[in-house]
C-alpha positions as CSV (number, residue, x, y, z in Angstrom):
1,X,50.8,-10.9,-13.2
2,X,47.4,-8.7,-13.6
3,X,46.2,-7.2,-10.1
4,X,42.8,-8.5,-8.7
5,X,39.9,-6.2,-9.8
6,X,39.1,-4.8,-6.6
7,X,35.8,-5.2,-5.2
8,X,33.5,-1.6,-5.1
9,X,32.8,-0.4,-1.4
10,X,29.3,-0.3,-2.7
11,X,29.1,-4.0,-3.2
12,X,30.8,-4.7,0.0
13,X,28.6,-2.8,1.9
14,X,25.5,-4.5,0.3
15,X,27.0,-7.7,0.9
16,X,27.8,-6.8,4.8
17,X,23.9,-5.4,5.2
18,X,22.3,-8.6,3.4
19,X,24.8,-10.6,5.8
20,X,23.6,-8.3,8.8
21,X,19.6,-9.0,7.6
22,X,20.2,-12.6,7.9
23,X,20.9,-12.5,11.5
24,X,18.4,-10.3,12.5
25,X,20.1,-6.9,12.6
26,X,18.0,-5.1,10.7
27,X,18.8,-1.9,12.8
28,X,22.4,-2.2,11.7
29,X,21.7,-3.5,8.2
30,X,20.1,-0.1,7.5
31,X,22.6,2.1,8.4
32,X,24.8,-0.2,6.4
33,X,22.8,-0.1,3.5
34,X,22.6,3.7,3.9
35,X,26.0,3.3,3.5
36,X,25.7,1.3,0.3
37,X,23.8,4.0,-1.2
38,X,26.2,7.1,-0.3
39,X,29.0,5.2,-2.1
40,X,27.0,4.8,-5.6
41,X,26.2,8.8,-5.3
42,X,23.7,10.0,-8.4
43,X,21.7,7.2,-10.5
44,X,19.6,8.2,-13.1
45,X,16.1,7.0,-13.3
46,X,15.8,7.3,-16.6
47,X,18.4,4.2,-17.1
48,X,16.9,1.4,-15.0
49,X,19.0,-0.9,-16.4
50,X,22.1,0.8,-15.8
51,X,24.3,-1.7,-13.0
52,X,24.1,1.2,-10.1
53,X,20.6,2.0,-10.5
54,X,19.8,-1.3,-10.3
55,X,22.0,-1.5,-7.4
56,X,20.0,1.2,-6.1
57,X,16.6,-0.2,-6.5
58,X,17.6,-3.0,-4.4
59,X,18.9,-1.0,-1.8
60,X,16.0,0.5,-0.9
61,X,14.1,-2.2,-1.2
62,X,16.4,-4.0,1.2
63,X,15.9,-0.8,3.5
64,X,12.0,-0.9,3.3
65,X,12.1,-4.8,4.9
66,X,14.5,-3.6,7.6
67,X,11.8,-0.9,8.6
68,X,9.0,-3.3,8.4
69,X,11.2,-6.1,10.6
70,X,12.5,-4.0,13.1
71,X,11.5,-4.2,16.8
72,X,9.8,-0.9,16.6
73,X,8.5,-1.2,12.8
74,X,8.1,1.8,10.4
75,X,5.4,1.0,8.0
76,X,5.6,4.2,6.4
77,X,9.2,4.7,6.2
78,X,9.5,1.1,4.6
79,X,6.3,2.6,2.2
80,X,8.0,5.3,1.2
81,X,11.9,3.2,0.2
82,X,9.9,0.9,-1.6
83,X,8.2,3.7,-3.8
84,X,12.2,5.4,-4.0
85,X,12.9,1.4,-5.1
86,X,9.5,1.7,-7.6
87,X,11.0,4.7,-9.0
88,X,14.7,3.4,-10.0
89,X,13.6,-0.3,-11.2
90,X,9.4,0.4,-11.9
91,X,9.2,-3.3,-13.3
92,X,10.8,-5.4,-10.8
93,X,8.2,-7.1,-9.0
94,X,9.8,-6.7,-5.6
95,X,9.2,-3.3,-5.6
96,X,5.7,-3.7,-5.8
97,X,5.5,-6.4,-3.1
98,X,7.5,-3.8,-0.5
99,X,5.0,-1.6,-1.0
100,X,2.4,-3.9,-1.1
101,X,3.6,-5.0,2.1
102,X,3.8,-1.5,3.7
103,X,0.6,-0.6,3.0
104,X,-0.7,-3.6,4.3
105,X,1.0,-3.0,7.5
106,X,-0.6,0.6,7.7
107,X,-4.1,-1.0,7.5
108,X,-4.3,0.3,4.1
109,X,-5.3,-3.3,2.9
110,X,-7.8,-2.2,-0.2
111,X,-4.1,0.0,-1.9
112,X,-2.4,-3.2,-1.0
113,X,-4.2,-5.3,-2.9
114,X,-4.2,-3.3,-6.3
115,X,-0.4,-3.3,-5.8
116,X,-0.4,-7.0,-5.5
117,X,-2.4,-7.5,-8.7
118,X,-0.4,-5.6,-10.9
119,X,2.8,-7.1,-9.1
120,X,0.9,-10.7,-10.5
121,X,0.5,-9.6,-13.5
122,X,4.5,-8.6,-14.0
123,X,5.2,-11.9,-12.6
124,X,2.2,-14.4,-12.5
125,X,4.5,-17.3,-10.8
126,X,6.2,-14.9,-7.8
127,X,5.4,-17.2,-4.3
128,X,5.6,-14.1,-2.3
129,X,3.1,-12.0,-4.2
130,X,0.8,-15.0,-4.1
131,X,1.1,-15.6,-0.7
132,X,0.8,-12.0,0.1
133,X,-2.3,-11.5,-2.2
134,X,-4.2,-14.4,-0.6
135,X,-3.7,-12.9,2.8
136,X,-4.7,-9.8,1.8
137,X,-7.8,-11.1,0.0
138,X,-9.0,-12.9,3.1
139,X,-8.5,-9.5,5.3
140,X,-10.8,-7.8,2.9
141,X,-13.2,-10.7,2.0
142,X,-13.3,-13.5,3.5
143,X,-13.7,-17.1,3.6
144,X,-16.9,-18.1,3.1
145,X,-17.2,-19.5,-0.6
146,X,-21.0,-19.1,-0.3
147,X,-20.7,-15.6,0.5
148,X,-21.7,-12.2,-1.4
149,X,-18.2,-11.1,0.4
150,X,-16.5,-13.6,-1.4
151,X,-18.3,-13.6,-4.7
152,X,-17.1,-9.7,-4.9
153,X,-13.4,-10.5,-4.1
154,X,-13.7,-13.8,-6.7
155,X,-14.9,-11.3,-9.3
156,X,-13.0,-8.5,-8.7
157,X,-9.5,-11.0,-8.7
158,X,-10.6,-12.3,-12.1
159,X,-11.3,-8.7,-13.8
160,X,-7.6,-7.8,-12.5
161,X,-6.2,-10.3,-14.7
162,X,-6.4,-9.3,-18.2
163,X,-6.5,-11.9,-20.2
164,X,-8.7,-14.3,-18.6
165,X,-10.8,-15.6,-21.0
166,X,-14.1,-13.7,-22.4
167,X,-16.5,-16.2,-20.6
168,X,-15.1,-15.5,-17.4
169,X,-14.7,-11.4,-17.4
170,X,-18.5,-11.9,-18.5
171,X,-19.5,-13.7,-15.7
172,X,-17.7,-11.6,-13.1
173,X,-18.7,-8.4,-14.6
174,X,-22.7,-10.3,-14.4
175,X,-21.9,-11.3,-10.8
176,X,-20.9,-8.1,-9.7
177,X,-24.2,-6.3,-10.9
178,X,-26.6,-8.8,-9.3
179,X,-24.6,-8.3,-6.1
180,X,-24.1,-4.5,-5.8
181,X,-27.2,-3.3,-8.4
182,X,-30.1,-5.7,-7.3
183,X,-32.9,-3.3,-8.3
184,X,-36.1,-3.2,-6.2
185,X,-36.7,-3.5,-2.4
186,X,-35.7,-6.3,-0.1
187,X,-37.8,-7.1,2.8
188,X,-35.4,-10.3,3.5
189,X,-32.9,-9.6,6.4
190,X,-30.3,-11.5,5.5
191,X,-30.2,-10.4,2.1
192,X,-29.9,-7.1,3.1
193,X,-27.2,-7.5,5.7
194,X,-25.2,-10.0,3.3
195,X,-25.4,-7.0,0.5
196,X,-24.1,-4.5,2.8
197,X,-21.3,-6.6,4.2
198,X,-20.7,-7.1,0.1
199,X,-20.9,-3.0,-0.4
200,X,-18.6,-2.6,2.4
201,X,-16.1,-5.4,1.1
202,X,-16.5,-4.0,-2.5
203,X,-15.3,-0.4,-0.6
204,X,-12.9,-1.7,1.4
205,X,-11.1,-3.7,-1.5
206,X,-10.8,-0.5,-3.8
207,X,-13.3,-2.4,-6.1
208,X,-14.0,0.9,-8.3
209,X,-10.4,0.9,-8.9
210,X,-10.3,-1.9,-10.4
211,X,-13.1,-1.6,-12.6
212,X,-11.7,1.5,-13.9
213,X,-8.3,-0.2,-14.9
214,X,-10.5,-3.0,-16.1
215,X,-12.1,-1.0,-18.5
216,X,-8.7,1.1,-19.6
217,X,-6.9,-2.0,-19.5
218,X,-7.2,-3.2,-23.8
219,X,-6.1,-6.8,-23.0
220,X,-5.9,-9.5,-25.3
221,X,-9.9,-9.6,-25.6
222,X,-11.5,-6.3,-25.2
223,X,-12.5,-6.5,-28.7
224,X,-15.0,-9.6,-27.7
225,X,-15.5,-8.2,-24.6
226,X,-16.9,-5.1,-26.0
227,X,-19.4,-7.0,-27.5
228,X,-20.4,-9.8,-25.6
229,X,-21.9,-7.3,-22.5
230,X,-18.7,-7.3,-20.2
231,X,-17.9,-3.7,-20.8
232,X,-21.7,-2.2,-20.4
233,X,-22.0,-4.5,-16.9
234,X,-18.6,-3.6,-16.0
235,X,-19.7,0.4,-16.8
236,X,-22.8,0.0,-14.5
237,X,-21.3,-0.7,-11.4
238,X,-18.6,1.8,-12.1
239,X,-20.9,4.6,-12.9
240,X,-22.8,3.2,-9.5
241,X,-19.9,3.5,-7.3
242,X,-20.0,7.3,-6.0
243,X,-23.7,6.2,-5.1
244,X,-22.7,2.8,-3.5
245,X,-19.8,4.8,-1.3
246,X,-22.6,7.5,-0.1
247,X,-25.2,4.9,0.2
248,X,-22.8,2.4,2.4
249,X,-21.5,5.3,4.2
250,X,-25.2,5.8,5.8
251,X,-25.5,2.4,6.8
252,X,-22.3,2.6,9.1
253,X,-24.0,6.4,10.2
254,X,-27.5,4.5,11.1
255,X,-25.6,1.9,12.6
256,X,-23.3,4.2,14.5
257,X,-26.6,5.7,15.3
258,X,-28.2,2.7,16.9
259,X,-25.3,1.2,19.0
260,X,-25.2,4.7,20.9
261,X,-29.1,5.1,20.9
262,X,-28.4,8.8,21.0
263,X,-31.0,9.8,18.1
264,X,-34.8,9.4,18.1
265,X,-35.7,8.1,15.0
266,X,-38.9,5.9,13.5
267,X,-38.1,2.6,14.1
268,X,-35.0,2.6,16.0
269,X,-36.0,0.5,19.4
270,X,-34.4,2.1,22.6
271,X,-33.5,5.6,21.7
272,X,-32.9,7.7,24.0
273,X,-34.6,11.9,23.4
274,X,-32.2,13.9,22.2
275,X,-32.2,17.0,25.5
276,X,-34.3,19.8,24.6
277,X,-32.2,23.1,24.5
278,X,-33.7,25.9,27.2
279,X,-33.7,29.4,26.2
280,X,-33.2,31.4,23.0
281,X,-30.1,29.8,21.0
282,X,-27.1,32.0,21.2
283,X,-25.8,33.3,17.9
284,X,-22.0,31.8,16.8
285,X,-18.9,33.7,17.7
286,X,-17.5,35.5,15.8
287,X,-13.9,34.9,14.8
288,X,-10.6,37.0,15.2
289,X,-8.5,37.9,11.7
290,X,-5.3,36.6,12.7
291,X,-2.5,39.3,12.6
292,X,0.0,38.9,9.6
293,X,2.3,37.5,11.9
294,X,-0.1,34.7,13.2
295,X,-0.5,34.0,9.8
296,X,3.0,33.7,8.5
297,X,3.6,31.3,11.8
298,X,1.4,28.8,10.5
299,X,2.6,28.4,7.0
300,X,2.2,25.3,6.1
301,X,5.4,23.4,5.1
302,X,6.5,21.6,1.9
303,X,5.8,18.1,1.6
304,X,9.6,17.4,1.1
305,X,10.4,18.5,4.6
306,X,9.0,15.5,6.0
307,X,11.2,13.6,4.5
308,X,14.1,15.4,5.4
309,X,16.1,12.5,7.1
310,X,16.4,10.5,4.5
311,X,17.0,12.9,0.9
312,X,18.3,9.8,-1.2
313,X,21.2,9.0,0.1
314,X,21.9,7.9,-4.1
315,X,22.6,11.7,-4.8
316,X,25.7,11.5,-2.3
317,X,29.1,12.3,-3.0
318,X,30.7,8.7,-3.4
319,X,34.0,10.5,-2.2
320,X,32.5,11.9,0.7
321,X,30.8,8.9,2.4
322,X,31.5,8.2,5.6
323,X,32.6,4.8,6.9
324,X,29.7,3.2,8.8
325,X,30.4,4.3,12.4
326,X,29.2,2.1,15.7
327,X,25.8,3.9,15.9
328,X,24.9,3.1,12.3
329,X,21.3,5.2,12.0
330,X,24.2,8.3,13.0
331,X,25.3,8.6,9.6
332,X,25.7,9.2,6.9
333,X,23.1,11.9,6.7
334,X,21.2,10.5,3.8
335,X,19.3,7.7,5.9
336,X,15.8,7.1,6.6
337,X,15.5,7.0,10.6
338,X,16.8,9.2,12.9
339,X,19.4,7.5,15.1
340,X,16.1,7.3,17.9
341,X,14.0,5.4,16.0
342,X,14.5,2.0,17.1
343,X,15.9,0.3,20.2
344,X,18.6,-2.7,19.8
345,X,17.1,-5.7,18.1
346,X,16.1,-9.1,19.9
347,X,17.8,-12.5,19.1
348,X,16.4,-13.5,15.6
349,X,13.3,-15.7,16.2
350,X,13.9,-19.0,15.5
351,X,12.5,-19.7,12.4
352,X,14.5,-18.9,9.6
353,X,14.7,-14.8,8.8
354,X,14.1,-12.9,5.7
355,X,16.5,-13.2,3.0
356,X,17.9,-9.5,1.5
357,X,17.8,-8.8,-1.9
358,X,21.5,-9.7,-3.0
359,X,23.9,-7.6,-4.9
360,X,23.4,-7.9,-8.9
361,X,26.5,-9.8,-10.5
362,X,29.5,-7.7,-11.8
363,X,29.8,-7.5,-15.7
């Protein structure tokens, strides 16, 4: 009688963190996981679809949720598995939506929301990505249907989708321009502030970005779109943007400028007189040359040192990886947090928890 195929310690320990995840231990599940990813040893990127590198990619993708669900959350530990798990499967849409996610937790909601869009466009159906993206939108824009804020996010949404129909791109790329490029003075105060709060949202929300891969992008009607007007709107605001940063970067310094009322200028109610220096001005210091030695101290380090805790723990020796010990973020060596990072986990809540990516069927 033929043996049972036994089961790879890789998959068991995948199984054992995904197990781990569902009760809350995300602490534990990422040492195990770690684990997980010393047993495969070396995957190549260039063959995403090989079984181990997709193995890989969901690893770290699994590792990025633990750092963003632990007690003491690591945003940019969980940003920079998901871009490892971006790098070994680039079009799986959960790698987007980890990093997506990561960014979003590091306030960086603008990044987040180009991630999102080009996770929709891989997978237009995903729940998460929708769900994420719509939170993300109202972050950045808003509510208010009525709202310039809104009308940039609305437009900007539809020119990120590719092959919306020519009408459409048109009347987004038209929408945009009489927002952000209204031409002449306004002496209504409302319209003003609403524009501004429309420049800042258009900032904020990486709008330039997404003209640019707007224009780049060739989708299914660029030939119609070329010559219906989309393109030479769309190429106004973009050529406009460097002007729009500067110009909405001096309403937040004149604004800074009135709330502290530390700045006399024409206009500005309630300023206070800057204090008049007494005496001749003194002429700047003059600065030391650092000796050689000084100078060799403060070399600046390589980028990779940062990262030092965690060098993929795929390009371990499968041979050599150590069984999971009781202080899982000990070992192996390979893993993303120091053994300090976090303390012991609280009960999971009581709604249900975050389900781990699961293992990839055997051929």
């Amino acid at each position: 009688r033929a043996m049972p195929k036994k089961v790879p310690e890789a998959e068991l320990l995948h199984s054992r963190g995904n197990t781990e995840v569902s009760r809350g231990l995300y602490r534990e599940a990422l040492g195990t996981y770690a684990a997980a990813l010393a047993e495969l040893g070396a995957v190549s990127v260039n063959r995403p679809d090989s079984p181990r590198t997709v193995r890989a990619g969901t690893l770290r993708s699994n590792r990025a949720l633990c750092c963003l669900r632990m007690e003491n959350p690591k945003p940019e530990l969980a940003l920079a598995e998901a871009e490892l798990c971006q790098e070994l499967r680039p079009d799986w849409c959960k790698g987007f939506y980890r990093k997506a996610t990561a960014l979003a937790a590091l306030d960086r909601l603008g990044e987040a929301r180009l991630v999102l869009c080009a996770a929709r466009r891989i997978s237009p159906s995903d729940p998460e990505v929708a769900v994420e993206l719509m939170t993300v939108h109202t972050k950045i824009f808003g509510l208010e249907t009525e709202s310039a804020t809104f009308r940039v996010g609305a437009a900007l949404d539809i020119l990120e989708i590719f092959d919306t129909e020519p009408e459409l791109t048109l009347a987004a790329a038209t929408d945009l321009n009489e927002i952000l490029l209204p031409g002449g003075d306004c002496d209504d105060e409302d319209a003003v502030e609403a524009r501004e709060d429309a420049l800042r949202a258009f900032v904020l929300g990486k709008g330039a970005d997404t003209l640019w891969r707007r224009q780049n992008a060739m989708g299914a009607n660029w030939k119609v779109e070329c010559g219906n007007g989309t393109m030479s709107q769309l190429g106004k605001v973009a050529k406009a943007a460097p002007q729009l940063e500067q110009e909405l970067l001096a309403i937040n310094r004149l604004a800074d400028t009135k709330e502290r009322g530390d700045e006399c200028k024409d206009g500005v109610p309630n300023c206070k007189e800057a204090p008049k220096a007494s005496g001749p001005l003194k002429p700047p210091q003059a600065v030391g040359r650092r000796s050689g030695a000084a100078r060799r101290s403060r070399k600046a380090q390589p980028l990779g040192s940062a990262f030092s805790q965690f060098a993929d723990g795929d390009e371990a020796d499968a041979k050599e990886a150590p069984v999971v010990p009781a202080d899982p973020l000990a070992k192996p060596p390979n893993q993303l947090l120091a053994a300090e990072t976090a303390a012991p986990p609280k009960p999971a809540a009581k709604d249900a928890p975050p389900v781990a990516d699961a293992p990839p069927a055997r051929a």
